[in-house]
C-alpha positions in Angstrom: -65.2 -4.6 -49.2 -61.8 -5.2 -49.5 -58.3 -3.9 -48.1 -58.4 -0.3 -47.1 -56.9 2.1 -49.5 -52.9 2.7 -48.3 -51.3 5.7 -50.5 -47.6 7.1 -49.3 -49.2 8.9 -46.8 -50.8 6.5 -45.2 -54.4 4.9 -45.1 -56.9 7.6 -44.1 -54.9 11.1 -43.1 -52.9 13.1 -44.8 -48.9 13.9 -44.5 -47.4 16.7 -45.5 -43.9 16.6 -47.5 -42.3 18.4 -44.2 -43.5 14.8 -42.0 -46.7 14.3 -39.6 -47.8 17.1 -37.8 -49.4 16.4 -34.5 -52.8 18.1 -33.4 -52.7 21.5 -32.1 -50.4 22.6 -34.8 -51.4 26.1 -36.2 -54.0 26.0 -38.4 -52.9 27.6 -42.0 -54.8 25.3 -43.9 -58.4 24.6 -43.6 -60.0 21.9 -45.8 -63.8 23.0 -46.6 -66.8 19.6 -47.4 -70.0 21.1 -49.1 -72.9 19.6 -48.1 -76.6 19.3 -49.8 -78.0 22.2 -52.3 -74.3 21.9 -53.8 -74.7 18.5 -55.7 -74.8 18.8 -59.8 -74.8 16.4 -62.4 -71.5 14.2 -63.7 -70.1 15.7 -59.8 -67.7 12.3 -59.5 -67.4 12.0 -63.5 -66.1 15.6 -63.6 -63.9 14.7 -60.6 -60.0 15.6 -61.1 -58.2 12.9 -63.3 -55.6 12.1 -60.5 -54.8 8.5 -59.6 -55.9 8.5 -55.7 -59.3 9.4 -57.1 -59.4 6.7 -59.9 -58.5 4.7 -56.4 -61.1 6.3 -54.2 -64.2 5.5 -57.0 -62.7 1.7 -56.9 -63.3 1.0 -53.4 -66.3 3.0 -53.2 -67.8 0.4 -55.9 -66.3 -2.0 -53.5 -68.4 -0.9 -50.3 -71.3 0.5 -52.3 -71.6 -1.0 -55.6 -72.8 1.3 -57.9 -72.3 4.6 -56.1 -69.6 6.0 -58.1 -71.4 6.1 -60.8 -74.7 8.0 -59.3 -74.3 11.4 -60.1 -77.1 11.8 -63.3 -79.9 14.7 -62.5 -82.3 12.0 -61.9 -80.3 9.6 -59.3 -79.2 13.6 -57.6 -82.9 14.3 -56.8 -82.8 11.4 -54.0 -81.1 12.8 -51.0 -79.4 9.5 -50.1 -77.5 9.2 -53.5 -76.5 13.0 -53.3 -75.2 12.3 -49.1 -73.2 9.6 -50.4 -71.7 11.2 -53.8 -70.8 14.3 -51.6 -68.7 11.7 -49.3 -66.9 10.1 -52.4 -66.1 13.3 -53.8 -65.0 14.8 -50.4 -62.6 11.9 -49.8 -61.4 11.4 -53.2 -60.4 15.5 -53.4 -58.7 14.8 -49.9 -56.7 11.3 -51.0 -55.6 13.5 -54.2 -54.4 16.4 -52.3 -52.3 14.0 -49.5 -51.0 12.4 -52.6 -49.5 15.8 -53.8 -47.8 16.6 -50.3 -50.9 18.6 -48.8 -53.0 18.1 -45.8 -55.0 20.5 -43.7 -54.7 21.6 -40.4 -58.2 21.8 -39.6 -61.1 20.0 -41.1 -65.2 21.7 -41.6 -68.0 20.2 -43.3 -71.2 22.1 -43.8 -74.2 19.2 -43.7 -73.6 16.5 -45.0 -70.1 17.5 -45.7 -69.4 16.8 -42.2 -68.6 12.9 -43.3 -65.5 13.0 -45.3 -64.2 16.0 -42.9 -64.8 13.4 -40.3 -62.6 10.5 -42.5 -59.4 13.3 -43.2 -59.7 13.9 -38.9 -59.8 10.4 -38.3 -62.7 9.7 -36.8 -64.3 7.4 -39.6 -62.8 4.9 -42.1 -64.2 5.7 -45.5 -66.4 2.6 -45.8 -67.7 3.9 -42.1 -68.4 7.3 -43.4 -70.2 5.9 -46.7 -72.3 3.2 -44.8 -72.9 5.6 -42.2 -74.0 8.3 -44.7 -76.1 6.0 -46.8 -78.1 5.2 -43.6 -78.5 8.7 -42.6 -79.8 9.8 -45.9 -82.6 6.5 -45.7 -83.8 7.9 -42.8 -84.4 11.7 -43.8 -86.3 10.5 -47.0 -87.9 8.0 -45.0 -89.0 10.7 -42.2 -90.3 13.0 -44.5 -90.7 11.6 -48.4 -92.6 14.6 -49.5 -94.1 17.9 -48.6 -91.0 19.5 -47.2 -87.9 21.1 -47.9 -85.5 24.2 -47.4 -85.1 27.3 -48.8 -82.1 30.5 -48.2 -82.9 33.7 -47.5 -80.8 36.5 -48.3 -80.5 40.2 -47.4 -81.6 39.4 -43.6 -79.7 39.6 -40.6 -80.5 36.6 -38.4 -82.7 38.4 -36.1 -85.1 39.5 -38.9 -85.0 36.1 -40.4 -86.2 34.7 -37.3 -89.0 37.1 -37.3 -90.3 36.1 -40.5 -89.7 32.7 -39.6 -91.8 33.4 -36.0 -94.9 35.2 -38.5 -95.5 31.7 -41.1 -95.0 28.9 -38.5 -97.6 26.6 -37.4 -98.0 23.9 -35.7 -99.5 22.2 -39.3 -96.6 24.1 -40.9 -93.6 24.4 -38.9 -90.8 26.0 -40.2 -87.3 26.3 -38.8 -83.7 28.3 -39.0 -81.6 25.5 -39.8 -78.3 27.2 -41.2 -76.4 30.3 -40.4 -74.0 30.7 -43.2 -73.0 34.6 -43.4 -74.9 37.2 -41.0 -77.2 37.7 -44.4 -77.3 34.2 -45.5 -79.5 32.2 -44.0 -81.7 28.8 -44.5 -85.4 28.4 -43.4 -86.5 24.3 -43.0 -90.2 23.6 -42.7 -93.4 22.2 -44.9 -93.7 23.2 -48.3 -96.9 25.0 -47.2 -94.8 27.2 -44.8 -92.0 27.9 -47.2 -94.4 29.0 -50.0 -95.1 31.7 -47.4 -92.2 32.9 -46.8 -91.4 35.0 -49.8 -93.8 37.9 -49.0 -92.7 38.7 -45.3 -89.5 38.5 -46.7 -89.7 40.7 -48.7 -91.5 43.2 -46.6 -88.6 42.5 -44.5 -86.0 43.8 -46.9 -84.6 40.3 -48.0 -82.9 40.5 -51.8 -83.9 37.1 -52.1 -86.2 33.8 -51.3 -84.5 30.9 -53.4 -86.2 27.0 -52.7 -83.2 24.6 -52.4 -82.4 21.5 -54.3 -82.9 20.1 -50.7 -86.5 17.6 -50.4 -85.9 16.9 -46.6 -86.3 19.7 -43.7 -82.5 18.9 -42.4 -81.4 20.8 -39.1 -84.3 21.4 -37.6 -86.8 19.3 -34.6 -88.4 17.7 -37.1 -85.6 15.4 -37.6 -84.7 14.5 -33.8 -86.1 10.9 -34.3 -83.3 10.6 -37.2 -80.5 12.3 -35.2 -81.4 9.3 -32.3 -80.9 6.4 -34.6 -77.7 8.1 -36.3 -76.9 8.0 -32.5 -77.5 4.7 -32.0 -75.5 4.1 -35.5 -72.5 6.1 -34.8 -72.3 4.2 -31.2 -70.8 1.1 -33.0 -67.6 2.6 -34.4 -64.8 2.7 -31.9 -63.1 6.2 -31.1 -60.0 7.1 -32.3 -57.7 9.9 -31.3 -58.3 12.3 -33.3 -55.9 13.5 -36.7 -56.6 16.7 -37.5 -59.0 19.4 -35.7 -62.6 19.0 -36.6 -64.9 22.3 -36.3 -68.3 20.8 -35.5 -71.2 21.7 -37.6 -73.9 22.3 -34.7 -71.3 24.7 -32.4 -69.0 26.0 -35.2 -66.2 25.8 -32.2 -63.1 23.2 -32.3 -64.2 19.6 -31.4 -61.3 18.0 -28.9 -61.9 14.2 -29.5 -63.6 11.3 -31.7 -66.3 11.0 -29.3 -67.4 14.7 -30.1 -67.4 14.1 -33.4 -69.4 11.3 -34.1 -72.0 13.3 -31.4 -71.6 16.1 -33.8 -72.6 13.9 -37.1 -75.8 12.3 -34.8 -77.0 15.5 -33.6 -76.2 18.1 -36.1 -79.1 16.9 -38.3 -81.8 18.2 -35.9 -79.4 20.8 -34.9 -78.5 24.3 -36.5 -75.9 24.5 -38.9 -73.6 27.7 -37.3 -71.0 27.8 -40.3 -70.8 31.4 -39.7 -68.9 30.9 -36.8 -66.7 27.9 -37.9 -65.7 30.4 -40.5 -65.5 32.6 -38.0 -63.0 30.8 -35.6 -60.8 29.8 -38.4 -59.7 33.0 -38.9 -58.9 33.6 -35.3 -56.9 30.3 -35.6 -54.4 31.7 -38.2 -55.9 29.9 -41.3 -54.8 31.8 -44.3 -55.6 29.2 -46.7 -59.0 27.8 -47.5 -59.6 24.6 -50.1 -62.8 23.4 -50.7 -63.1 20.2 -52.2 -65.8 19.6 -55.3 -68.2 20.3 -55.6 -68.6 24.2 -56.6 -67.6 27.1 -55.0 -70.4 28.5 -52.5 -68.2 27.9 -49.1 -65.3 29.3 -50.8 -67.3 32.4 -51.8 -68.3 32.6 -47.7 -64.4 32.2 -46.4 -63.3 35.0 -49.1 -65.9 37.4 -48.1 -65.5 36.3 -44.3 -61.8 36.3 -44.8 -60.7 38.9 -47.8 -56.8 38.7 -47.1 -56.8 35.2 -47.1 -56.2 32.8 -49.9 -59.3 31.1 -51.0 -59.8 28.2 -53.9 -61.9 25.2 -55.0 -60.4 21.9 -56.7 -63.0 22.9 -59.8 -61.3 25.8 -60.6 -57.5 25.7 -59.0 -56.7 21.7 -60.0 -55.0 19.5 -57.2 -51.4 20.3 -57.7 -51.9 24.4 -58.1 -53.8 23.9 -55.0 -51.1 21.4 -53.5 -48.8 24.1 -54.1 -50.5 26.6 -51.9 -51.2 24.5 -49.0 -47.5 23.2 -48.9 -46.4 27.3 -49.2 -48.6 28.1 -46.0 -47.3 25.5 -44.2 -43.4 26.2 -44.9 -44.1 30.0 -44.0 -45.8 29.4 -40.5 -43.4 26.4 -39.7 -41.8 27.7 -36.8 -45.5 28.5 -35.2 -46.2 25.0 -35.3 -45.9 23.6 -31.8 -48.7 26.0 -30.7 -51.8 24.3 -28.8 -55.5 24.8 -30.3 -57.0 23.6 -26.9 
């Protein structure tokens, strides 16, 4: 696989031009992973021409050959190729950032996304996070190869959503909440069957919306406790590490306090709830006034700026890696002597 990748600021986190800054450090500068449902065609070809990424692709070839190149509609319809292009992009976005003087002070992935956070805290090497992905995305589309999926809802508060959900379940049909992004954005797993019947109560509902997701598995829901054991069993082989930088988890959307949590988060959070609404949330209470999310798209920048309207919100697509650089290293500078302050 091959040495691991050492840039100036070292092999897997992030320094910031003022030096290393220890956990519990106030948390301007939150680094946002997108997850499933974000994936698009030429995603790692369209990544920023920076070298750390040009570095990143390499030794991804080197652990998985052929991955950085699998990012064509057709190979993005398998939900193992899209888990593990997600990780490549999330990590490659990172090393260029650390390469321009920025790092984050807190670390969230939504799904999948999840991965590379866990690489910039610390938790997981890169070739960790990619094997440990790949395997994670065989055993969803193993689980369930057909005949299920996820779809968002929007318009609902969570309460009505879980009423509609309550009125098409079955026990032939389950269907499940499995993400709370916004309190009106919310994500239904289940059979085909039962999301094909979830438009019309919906709608009675009040919901502006029903849209299916680019999504074939039913992720964060009981149907995939079996998978979130072996993951379990998986994760249980990589050692703990103290932890780098804070780590929202996915299933509890509060701060996760050590390596051991983490890799419990990645095991579980697949049969678990995504509560991104809260990790959002919490940031804000933290202090973060700057929010980067790394490629692909936009959609959990768009939730941080409507969560968070006086904050300063941008994706790598749009803002490029040194404009975005910039930013972080002009939050940290102006809440420098705030620095010292616990997050436990």
């Amino acid at each position: 696989m091959g040495p691991p990748r050492r840039s100036r600021h070292g092999p897997h986190r992030p320094r910031s031009a003022a030096g290393e800054r220890p956990v519990g450090s106030r948390m301007s500068v939150a680094f946002l992973y997108p997850g499933q449902g974000t994936q698009r065609p030429g995603m790692l070809h369209g990544l920023p021409g920076h070298p750390a990424v040009t570095a990143t692709l390499a030794e991804a070839e080197r652990i998985l050959p052929g991955s950085s190149r699998q990012d064509t509609a057709e190979a993005l319809r398998s939900t193992v190729t899209t888990q593990v292009a997600l990780c490549i992009a999330g990590v490659a976005a990172t090393r260029a950032l650390a390469d321009e003087g920025a790092a984050p002070d807190a670390v969230a992935g939504h799904s999948s996304g999840t991965f590379p956070a866990a690489v910039t805290a610390g938790t997981l090497t890169f070739a960790e996070a990619l094997t440990a992905v790949r395997h994670r995305g065989e055993l969803m589309r193993d689980a369930y190869p057909s005949g299920y999926g996820m779809a968002a809802v929007l318009g609902l508060t969570v309460p009505q959503v879980r009423r509609v959900v309550a009125s098409i379940t079955t026990d032939d049909d389950p269907a499940y909440v499995a993400v709370i992004d916004t309190d009106q954005q919310v994500v239904i797993a289940g059979s085909t069957r039962a999301l094909e019947r979830l438009t019309a109560p919906a709608a009675r509902a009040g919901a502006r919306r029903v849209q299916r997701l680019h999504i074939g598995v039913p992720s964060h829901c009981p149907l995939l406790d079996q998978v979130a054991d072996a993951m379990a069993d998986h994760l249980a082989k990589i050692p703990q590490r103290p932890l780098a930088v804070p780590y929202l988890g996915d299933a509890t959307g509060r701060l996760l306090h050590d390596s051991g949590a983490v890799l419990d988060d990645l095991a579980r959070g697949i049969a678990t709830t995504v509560r991104w609404r809260d990790a959002i949330a919490l940031l804000g209470e933290l202090g973060t006034t700057v929010f980067i999310q790394t490629p692909p798209g936009h959609v959990l920048a768009r939730i941080a700026q409507a969560a968070h309207p006086r904050a300063r919100v941008v994706t790598l697509a749009e803002t490029g890696i040194a404009d975005a650089a910039l930013l972080a290293r002009r939050a940290h500078r102006r809440t420098e002597p705030y620095r010292a302050k616990s997050w436990r």
